[in-house]
N, CA, C and O atoms as a GROMACS GRO file, in nm:
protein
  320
    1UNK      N    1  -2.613  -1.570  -1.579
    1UNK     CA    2  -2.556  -1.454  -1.513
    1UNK      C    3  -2.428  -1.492  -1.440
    1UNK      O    4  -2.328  -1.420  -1.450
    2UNK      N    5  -2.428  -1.593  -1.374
    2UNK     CA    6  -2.321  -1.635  -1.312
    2UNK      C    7  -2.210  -1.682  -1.390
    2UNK      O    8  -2.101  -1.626  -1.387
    3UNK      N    9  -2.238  -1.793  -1.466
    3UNK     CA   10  -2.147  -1.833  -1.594
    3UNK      C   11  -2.072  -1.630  -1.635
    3UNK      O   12  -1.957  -1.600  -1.604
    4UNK      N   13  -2.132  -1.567  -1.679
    4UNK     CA   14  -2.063  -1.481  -1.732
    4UNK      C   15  -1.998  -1.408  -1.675
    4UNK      O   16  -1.939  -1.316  -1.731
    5UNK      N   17  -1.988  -1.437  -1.508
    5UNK     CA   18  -1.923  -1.324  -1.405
    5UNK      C   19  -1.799  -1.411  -1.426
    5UNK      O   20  -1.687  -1.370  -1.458
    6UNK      N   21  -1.831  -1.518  -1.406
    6UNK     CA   22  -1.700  -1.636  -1.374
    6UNK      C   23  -1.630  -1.648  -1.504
    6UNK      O   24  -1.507  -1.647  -1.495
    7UNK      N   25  -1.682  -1.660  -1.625
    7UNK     CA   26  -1.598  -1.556  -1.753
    7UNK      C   27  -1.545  -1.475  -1.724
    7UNK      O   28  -1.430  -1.484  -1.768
    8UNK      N   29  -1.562  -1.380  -1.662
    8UNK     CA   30  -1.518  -1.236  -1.718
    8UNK      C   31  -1.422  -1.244  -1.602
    8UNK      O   32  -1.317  -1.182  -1.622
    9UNK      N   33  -1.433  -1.313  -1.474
    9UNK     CA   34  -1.331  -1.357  -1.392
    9UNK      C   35  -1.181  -1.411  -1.435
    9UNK      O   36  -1.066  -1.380  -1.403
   10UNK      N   37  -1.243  -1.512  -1.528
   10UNK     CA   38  -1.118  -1.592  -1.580
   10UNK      C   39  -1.020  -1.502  -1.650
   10UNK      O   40  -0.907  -1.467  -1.616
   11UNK      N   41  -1.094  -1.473  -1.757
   11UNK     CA   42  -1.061  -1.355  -1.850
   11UNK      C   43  -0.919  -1.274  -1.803
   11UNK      O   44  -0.803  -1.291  -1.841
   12UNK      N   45  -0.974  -1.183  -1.708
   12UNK     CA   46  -0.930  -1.079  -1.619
   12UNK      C   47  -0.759  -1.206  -1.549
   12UNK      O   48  -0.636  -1.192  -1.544
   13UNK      N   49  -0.825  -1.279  -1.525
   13UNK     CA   50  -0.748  -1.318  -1.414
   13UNK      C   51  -0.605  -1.414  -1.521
   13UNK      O   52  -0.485  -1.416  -1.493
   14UNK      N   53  -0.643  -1.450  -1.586
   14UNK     CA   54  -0.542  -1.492  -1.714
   14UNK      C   55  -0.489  -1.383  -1.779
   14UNK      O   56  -0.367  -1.376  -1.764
   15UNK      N   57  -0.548  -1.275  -1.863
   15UNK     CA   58  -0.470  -1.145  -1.850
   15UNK      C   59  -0.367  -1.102  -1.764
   15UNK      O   60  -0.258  -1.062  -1.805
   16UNK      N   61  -0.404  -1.111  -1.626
   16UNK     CA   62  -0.323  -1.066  -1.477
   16UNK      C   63  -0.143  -1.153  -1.538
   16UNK      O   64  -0.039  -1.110  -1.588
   17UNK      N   65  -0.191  -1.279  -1.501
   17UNK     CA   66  -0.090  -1.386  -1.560
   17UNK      C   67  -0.032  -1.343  -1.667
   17UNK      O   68   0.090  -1.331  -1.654
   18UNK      N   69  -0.074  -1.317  -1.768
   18UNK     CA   70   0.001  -1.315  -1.919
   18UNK      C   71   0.110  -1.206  -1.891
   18UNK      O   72   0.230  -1.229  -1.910
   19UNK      N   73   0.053  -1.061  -1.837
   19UNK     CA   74   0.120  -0.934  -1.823
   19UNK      C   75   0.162  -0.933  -1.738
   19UNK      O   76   0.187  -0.815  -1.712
   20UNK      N   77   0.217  -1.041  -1.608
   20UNK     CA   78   0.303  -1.035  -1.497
   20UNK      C   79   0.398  -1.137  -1.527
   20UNK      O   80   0.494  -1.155  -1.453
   21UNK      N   81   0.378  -1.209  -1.634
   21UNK     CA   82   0.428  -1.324  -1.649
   21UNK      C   83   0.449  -1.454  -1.548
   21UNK      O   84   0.538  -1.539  -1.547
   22UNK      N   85   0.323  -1.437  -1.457
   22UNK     CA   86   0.327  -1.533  -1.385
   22UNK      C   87   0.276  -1.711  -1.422
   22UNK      O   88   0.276  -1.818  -1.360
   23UNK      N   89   0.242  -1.670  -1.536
   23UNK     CA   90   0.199  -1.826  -1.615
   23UNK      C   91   0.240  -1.903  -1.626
   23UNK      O   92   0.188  -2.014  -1.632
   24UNK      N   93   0.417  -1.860  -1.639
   24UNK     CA   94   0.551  -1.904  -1.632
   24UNK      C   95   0.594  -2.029  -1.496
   24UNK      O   96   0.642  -2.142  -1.501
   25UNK      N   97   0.562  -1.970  -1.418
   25UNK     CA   98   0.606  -2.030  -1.273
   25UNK      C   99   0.468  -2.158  -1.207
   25UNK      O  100   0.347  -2.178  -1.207
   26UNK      N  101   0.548  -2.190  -1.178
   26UNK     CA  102   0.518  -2.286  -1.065
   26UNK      C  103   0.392  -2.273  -0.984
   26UNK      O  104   0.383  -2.161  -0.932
   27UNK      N  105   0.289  -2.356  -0.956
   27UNK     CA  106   0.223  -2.350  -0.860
   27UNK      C  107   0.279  -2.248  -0.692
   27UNK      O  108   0.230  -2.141  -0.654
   28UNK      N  109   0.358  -2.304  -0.643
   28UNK     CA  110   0.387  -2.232  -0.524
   28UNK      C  111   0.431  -2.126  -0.556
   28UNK      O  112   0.396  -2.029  -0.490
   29UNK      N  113   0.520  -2.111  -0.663
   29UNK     CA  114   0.607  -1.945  -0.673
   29UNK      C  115   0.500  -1.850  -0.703
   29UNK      O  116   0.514  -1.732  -0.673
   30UNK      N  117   0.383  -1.898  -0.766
   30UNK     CA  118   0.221  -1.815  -0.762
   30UNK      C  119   0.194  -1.743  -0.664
   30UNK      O  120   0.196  -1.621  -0.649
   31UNK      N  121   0.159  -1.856  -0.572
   31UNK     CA  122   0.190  -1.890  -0.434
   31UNK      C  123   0.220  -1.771  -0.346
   31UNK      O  124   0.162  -1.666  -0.320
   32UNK      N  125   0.339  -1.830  -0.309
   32UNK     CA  126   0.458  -1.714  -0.279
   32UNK      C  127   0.465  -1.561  -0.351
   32UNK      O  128   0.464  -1.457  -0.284
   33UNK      N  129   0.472  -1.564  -0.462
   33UNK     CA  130   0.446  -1.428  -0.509
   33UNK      C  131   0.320  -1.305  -0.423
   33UNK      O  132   0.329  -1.198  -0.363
   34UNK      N  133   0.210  -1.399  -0.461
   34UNK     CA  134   0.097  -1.312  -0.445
   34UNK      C  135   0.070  -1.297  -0.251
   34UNK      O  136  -0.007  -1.226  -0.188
   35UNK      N  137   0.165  -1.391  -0.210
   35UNK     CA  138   0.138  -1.374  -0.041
   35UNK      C  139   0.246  -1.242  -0.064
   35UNK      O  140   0.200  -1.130  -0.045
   36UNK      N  141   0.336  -1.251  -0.090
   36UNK     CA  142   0.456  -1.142  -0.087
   36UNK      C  143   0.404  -1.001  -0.169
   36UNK      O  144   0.463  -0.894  -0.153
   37UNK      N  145   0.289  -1.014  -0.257
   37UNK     CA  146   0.246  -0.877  -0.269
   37UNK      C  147   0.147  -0.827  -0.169
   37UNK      O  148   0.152  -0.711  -0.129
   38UNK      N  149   0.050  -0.920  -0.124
   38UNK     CA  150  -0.035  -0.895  -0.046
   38UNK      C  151   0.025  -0.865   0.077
   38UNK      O  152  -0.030  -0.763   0.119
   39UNK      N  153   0.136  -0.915   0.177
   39UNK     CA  154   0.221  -0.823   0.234
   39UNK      C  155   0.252  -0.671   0.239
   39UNK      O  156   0.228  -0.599   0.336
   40UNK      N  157   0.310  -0.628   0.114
   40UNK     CA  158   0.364  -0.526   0.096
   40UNK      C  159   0.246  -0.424   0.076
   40UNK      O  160   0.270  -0.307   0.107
   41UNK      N  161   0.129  -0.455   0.031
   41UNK     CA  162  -0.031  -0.419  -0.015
   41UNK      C  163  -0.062  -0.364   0.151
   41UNK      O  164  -0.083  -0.246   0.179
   42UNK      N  165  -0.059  -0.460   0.238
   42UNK     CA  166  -0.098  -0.440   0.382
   42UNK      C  167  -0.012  -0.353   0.435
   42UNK      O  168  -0.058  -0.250   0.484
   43UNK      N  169   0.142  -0.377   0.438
   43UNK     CA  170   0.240  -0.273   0.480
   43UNK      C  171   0.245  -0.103   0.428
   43UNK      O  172   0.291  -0.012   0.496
   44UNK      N  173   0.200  -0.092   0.327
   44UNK     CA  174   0.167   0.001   0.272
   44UNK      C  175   0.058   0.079   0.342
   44UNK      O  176   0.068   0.183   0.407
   45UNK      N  177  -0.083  -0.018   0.306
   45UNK     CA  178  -0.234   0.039   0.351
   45UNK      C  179  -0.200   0.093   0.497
   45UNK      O  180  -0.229   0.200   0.550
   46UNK      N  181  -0.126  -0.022   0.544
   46UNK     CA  182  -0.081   0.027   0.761
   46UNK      C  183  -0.010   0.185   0.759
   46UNK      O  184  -0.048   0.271   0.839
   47UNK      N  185   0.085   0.207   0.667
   47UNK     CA  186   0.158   0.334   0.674
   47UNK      C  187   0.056   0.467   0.653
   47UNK      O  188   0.022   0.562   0.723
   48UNK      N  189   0.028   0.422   0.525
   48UNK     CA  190  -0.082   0.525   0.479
   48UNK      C  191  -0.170   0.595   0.553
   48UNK      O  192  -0.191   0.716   0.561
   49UNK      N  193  -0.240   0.464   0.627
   49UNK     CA  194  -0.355   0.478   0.717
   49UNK      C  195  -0.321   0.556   0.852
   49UNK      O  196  -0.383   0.648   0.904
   50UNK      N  197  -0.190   0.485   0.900
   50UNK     CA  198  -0.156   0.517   1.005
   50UNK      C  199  -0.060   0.681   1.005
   50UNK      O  200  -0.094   0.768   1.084
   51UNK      N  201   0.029   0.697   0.932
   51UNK     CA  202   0.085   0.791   0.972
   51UNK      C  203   0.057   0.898   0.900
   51UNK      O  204   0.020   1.003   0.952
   52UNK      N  205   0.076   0.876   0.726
   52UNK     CA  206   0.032   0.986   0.650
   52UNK      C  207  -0.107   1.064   0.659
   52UNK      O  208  -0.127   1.180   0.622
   53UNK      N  209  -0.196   0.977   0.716
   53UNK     CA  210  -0.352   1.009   0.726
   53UNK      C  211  -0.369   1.112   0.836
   53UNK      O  212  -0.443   1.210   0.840
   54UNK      N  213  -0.264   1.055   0.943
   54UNK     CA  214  -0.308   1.152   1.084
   54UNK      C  215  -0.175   1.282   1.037
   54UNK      O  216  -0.222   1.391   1.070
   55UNK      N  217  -0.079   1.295   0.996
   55UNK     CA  218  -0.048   1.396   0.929
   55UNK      C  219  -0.109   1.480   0.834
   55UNK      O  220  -0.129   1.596   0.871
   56UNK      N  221  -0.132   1.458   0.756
   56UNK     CA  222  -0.239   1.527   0.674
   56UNK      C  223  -0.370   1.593   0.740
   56UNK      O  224  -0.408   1.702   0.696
   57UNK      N  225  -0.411   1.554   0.802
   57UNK     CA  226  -0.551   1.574   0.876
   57UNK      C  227  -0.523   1.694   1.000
   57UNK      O  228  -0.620   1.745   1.056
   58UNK      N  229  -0.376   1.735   1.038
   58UNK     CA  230  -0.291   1.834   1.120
   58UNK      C  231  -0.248   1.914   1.046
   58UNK      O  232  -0.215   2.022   1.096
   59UNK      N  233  -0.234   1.894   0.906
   59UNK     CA  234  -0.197   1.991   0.851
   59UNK      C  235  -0.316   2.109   0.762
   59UNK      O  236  -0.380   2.093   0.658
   60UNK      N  237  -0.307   2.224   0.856
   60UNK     CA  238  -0.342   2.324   0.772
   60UNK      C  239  -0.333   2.436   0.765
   60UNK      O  240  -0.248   2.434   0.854
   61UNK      N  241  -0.344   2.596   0.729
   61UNK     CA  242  -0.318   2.674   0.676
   61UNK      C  243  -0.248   2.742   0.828
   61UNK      O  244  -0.136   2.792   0.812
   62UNK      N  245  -0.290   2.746   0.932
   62UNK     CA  246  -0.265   2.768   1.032
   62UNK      C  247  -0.204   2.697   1.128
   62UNK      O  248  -0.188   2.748   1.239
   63UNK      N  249  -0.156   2.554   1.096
   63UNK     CA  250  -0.088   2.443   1.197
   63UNK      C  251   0.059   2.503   1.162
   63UNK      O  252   0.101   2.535   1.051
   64UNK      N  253   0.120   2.509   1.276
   64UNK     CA  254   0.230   2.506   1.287
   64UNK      C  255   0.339   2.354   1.314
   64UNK      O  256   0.286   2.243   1.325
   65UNK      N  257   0.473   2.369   1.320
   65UNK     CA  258   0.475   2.193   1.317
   65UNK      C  259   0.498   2.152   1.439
   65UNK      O  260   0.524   2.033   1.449
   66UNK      N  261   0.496   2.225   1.551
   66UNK     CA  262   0.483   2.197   1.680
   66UNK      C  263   0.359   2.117   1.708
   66UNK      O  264   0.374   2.006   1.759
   67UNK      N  265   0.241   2.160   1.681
   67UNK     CA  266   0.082   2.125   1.614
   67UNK      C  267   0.148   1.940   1.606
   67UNK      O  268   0.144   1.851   1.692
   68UNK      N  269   0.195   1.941   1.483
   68UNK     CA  270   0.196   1.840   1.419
   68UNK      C  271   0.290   1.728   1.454
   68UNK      O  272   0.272   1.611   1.422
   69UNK      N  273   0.398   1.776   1.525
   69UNK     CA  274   0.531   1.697   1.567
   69UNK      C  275   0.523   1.736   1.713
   69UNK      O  276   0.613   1.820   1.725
   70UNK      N  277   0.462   1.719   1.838
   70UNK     CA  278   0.448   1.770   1.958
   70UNK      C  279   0.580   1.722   2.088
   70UNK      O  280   0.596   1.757   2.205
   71UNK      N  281   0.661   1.622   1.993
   71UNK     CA  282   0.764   1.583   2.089
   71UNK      C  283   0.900   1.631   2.023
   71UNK      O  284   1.006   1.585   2.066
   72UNK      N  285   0.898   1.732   1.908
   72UNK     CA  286   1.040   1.818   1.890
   72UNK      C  287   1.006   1.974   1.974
   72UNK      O  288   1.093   2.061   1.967
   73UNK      N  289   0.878   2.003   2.049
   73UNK     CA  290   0.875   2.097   2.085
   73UNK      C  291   1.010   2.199   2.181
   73UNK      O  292   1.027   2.152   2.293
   74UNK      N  293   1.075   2.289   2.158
   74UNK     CA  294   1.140   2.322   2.276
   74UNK      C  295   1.268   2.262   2.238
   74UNK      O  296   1.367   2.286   2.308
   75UNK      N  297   1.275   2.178   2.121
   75UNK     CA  298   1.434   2.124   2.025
   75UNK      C  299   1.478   2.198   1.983
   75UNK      O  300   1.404   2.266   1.911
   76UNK      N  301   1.629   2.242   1.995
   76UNK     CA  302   1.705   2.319   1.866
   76UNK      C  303   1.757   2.128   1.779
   76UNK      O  304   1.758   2.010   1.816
   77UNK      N  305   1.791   2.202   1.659
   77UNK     CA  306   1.885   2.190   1.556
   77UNK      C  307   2.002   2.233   1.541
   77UNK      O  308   2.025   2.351   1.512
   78UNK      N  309   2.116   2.123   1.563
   78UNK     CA  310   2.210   2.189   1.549
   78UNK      C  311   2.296   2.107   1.416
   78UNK      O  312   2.300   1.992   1.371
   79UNK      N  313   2.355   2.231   1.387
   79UNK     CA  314   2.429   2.152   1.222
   79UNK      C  315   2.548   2.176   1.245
   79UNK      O  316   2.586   2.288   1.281
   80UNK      N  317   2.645   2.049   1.223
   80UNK     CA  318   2.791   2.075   1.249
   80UNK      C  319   2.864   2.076   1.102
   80UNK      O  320   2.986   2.096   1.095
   0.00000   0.00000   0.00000
């Protein structure tokens, strides 16, 4: 059972390589790559989580964007 997880691991995980063409590179540029996606993976999940989530969750049929934006309240816009 285990043997075949750790197959199907490899498998998967050499695929990953072939179609990113990371097979190519270097131990560290691996490395480096996958810290630099996992970055952007986290920077992402933080935005998502953080801003789009609590927007969305204010928005509905009846929110106005005062509701939703509480520190443009009482703002004009002005366009020059």
């Amino acid at each position: 059972m285990l043997d075949n997880l750790v197959e199907f691991a490899s498998y998967w995980w050499f695929r990953y390589l072939m179609v990113t063409e990371l097979y190519m590179c270097e131990k560290w540029e691996r490395v480096t790559i996958h810290v630099i996606f996992m970055v952007l993976f986290c920077v992402f999940w933080y935005f998502n989580y953080s801003i789009l989530l609590s927007i969305t969750g204010l928005i509905t049929p009846g929110a106005s964007i005062a509701d939703i934006m509480p520190n443009v309240q009482g703002q004009t816009l002005k366009v020059t």
